[in-house]
C-alpha positions, 0 to 999 in steps of 0.5 A: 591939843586935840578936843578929844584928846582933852577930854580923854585926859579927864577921862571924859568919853564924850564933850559934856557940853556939846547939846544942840537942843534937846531932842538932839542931845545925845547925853540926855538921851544916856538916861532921861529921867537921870537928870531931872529938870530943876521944876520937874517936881512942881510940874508934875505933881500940878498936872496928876490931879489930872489938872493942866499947867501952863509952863513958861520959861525962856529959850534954853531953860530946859522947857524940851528937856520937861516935856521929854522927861514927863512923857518918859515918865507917864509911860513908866507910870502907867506900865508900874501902876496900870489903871492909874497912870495917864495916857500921854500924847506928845505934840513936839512941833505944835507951831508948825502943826498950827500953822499947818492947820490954818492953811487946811482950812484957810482962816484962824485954829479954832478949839474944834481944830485944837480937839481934832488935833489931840485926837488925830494923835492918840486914836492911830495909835490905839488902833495899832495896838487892837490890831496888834501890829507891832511896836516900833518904840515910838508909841506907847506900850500899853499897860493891858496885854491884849488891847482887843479884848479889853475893849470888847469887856465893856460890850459892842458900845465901846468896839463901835465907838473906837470905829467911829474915832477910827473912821474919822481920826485915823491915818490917811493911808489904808483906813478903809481897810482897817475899818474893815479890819477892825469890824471884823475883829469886833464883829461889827456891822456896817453902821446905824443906818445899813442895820435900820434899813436891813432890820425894817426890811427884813421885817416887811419881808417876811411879814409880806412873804408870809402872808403870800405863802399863805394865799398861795398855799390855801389861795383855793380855799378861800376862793370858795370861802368868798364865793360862799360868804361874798355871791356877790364877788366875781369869781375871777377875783377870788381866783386871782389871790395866789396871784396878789401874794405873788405879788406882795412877795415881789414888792416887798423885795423891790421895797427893800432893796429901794430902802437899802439904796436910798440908806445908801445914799444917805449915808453917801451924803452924810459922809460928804458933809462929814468929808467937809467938816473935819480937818487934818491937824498931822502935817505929815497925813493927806486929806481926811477925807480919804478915811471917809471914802466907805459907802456907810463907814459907821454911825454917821450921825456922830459925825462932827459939824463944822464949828460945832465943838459940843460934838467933838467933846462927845467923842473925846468923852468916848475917848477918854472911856476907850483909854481907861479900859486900856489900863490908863487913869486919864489922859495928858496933852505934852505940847512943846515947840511953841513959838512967839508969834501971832500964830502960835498966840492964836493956837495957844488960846484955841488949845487952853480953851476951858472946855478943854483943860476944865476936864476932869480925864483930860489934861493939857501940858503947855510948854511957851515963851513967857511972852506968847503966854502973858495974854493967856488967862485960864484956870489951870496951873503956872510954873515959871522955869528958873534956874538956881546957881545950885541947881545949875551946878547939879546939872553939869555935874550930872553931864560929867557924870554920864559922859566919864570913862569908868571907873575913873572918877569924874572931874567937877567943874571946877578942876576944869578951870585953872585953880587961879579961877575960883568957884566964886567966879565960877558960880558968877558966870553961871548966875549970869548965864541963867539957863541950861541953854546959855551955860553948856553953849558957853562951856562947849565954846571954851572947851573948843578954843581952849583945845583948838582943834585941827583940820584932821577928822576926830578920833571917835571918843568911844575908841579904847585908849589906855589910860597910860597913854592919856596926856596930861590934862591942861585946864581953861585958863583967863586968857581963854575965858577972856578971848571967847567970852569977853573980860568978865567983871565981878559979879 
């Protein structure tokens, strides 16, 4: 009997069992938050304070599924109860982004890089939304209506900080054009410096145009004035006043466009330093320092140095004010796709760094093997994923339960199985299994032996077929058990 054909005839529209990894799982996808993980609870009430947790589990003990389920969670949260809920920032492939990070910068990831990384993430994200470009459903929706004007309540420090993260943190393609973008939606000016040299400038200006306009106009005046008071100046002197005001007017314009240029190329200069500083930490970006490429970007003096952490713990503290304006409490670092290796070990201590995960509008929610984490000692929370033969038995059942052809009822796990196989035994398999990971991948291949299915393609299992017509069900027998998964002992 075909597989589909089996399952229809437990009125299954789809295998149950069949979940390559999570984020490929296309019952999980059904309904996310409908089959919670069995530590969903803990985790997430040990990350609300906001506080940071550390969560160890083995490979297929459903660490994906937690990270998944707390940003599919957050969201909702935030959306239900804005101001109160955490801005979540998603890193699924950390390892590899590690590693891409340390082939930038050609030594080991450091804390800096771990900050520029959460950052490199949020701050696109957040400039999407205040330049209203639509959502493609892959970034958070926003508690406030219009992002734009919930940063400009709290005034030009805020419009100007979310510049200067713009300018350094934002995606290689078109950021000097949405630097401009975004200066014209704030009415922002071009940075500290342009405004210094235009300010004192202006002031030279005028006060040196105004004194010309003065001799020019009344230069006859005290021509004579002098003459009378002073026999002993030369009257070609007195005559050559309107001249000097002349003068002073064209200096003082000479002196301001010097003082512009040389800003300029200060400016220039501090973005070339800043070019060489900063490091991309997405894998799928360019160089950063094409988002730096403008003559006077913002105020360069923010800029971070290389190495220097204190810096970038300002601009995160920018920030984090940034993201309570826009309807969020704090926000939270989900980090999975961890590795067991030198590399990974080595990100996993820059990212836990206790000035990172010590902060109170900042959370960090770290996903690993218990082995890359053994060495790890920082003050923040430890759950260990384990899995209950209870919890095991919920979980299949939840499966069941998304992948049925309503309104039939759905089959336990039992009546699966011949009624020669007890639930004893059952529970026996699954205590030896352990995780999620192993138990669905050993049913998937009992279901695929036990139905041995042909050459010739699949019927789709979403196809109408009337129920009528469904053969009658044949369940997995020992000799099937014993053929795929070996003899198995009592437990």
């Amino acid at each position: 009997m075909e597989r589909v054909a089996w399952l229809r005839s437990f009125g299954l529209r789809r295998d149950p069992f069949e979940a390559p990894d999570a984020r490929r799982d296309e019952v999980l996808a059904l309904e996310p938050m409908g089959m919670l993980h069995v530590r969903y609870a803990e985790v997430h009430g040990a990350t609300e304070v906001p506080h940071s947790c550390l969560i160890e589990g083995v490979t297929g003990s459903g660490r994906t599924a937690l990270c998944m389920q707390l940003v599919a969670e957050d969201e909702h949260a935030a959306l239900q109860r804005p101001g109160l809920g955490r801005r979540v920032v998603p890193i699924d492939r950390f390892t590899e982004v590690s590693r891409e990070v340390e082939q930038r910068r050609g030594s080991a990831i450091t804390a800096c890089e771990a900050l520029d990384l959460i950052l490199h993430r949020i701050v696109p994200e957040i400039v999407d939304e205040v330049l209203g470009h639509a959502n493609d459903g892959t970034r958070p929706r926003m508690p406030v209506a219009d992002a734009a004007a919930a940063i400009e309540s709290a005034g030009p420090s805020a419009c100007r900080d979310l510049l200067v993260l713009q300018t350094l943190y934002d995606r290689a393609d078109g950021t000097p054009s949405r630097t401009m973008l975004l200066r014209d939606r704030f009415a922002l000016s071009g940075g500290v410096l342009a405004e210094a040299s235009r300010s004192w400038g202006l002031v030279l200006l005028g006060s040196s145009a105004v004194l010309g306009i003065v001799l020019v106009v009344f230069g006859d005046r005290l021509d004579a004035a002098l003459e009378r008071s002073l026999p002993s100046v030369a009257p070609e002197w007195a005559r050559a006043l309107p001249w000097i005001g002349l003068g002073l007017v064209l200096s003082a314009s000479l002196g301001l466009l010097g003082r512009w240029a040389v800003a300029g190329l200060l400016a220039r200069s501090r973005v070339r330093r800043a070019m060489r500083s900063i490091l991309v930490t997405d894998r799928d970006a360019e160089d950063l320092a094409t988002c730096l490429n403008e003559l006077r970007p913002v105020d360069l003096r923010r800029v971070p140095r290389r190495g220097a952490i204190g810096p970038r713990l300002e601009l995160l503290d920018r920030l984090e004010r940034i993201v309570r304006l826009l309807g969020w409490n704090s926000i939270a670092v989900v980090v999975d796709g961890v590795d067991d290796d030198v590399d990974s070990r080595r990100a996993i201590k820059a990212l836990l760094d206790e000035r990172i995960v010590q902060r109170s509008g900042t959370s960090v929610v770290l996903a690993a093997p218990p082995s890359a984490v053994e060495d790890v000692r920082v003050p923040c929370s430890r759950v260990v994923l384990d899995w209950p033969v209870p919890a095991l038995r919920r979980l299949i059942q939840s499966r069941l339960d998304r992948c049925v052809d309503r309104p039939v009822a759905p089959p336990s796990l039992d009546a699966l199985f011949e009624p020669a196989i007890t639930s004893s035994e059952i529970d026996g398999w699954l205590a030896r299994w352990a995780t999620p990971g192993v138990a669905l991948d050993a049913l998937h291949r009992l279901v695929v032996a036990h139905t041995e299915p042909t050459s010739s393609p699949l019927r789709s299992l979403d196809a109408d077929e009337p129920s009528e017509l469904r053969p009658a069900a044949h369940p997995i027998t020992r000799a099937t058990i014993e053929r795929v998964l070996g003899r198995q002992r009592p437990a």
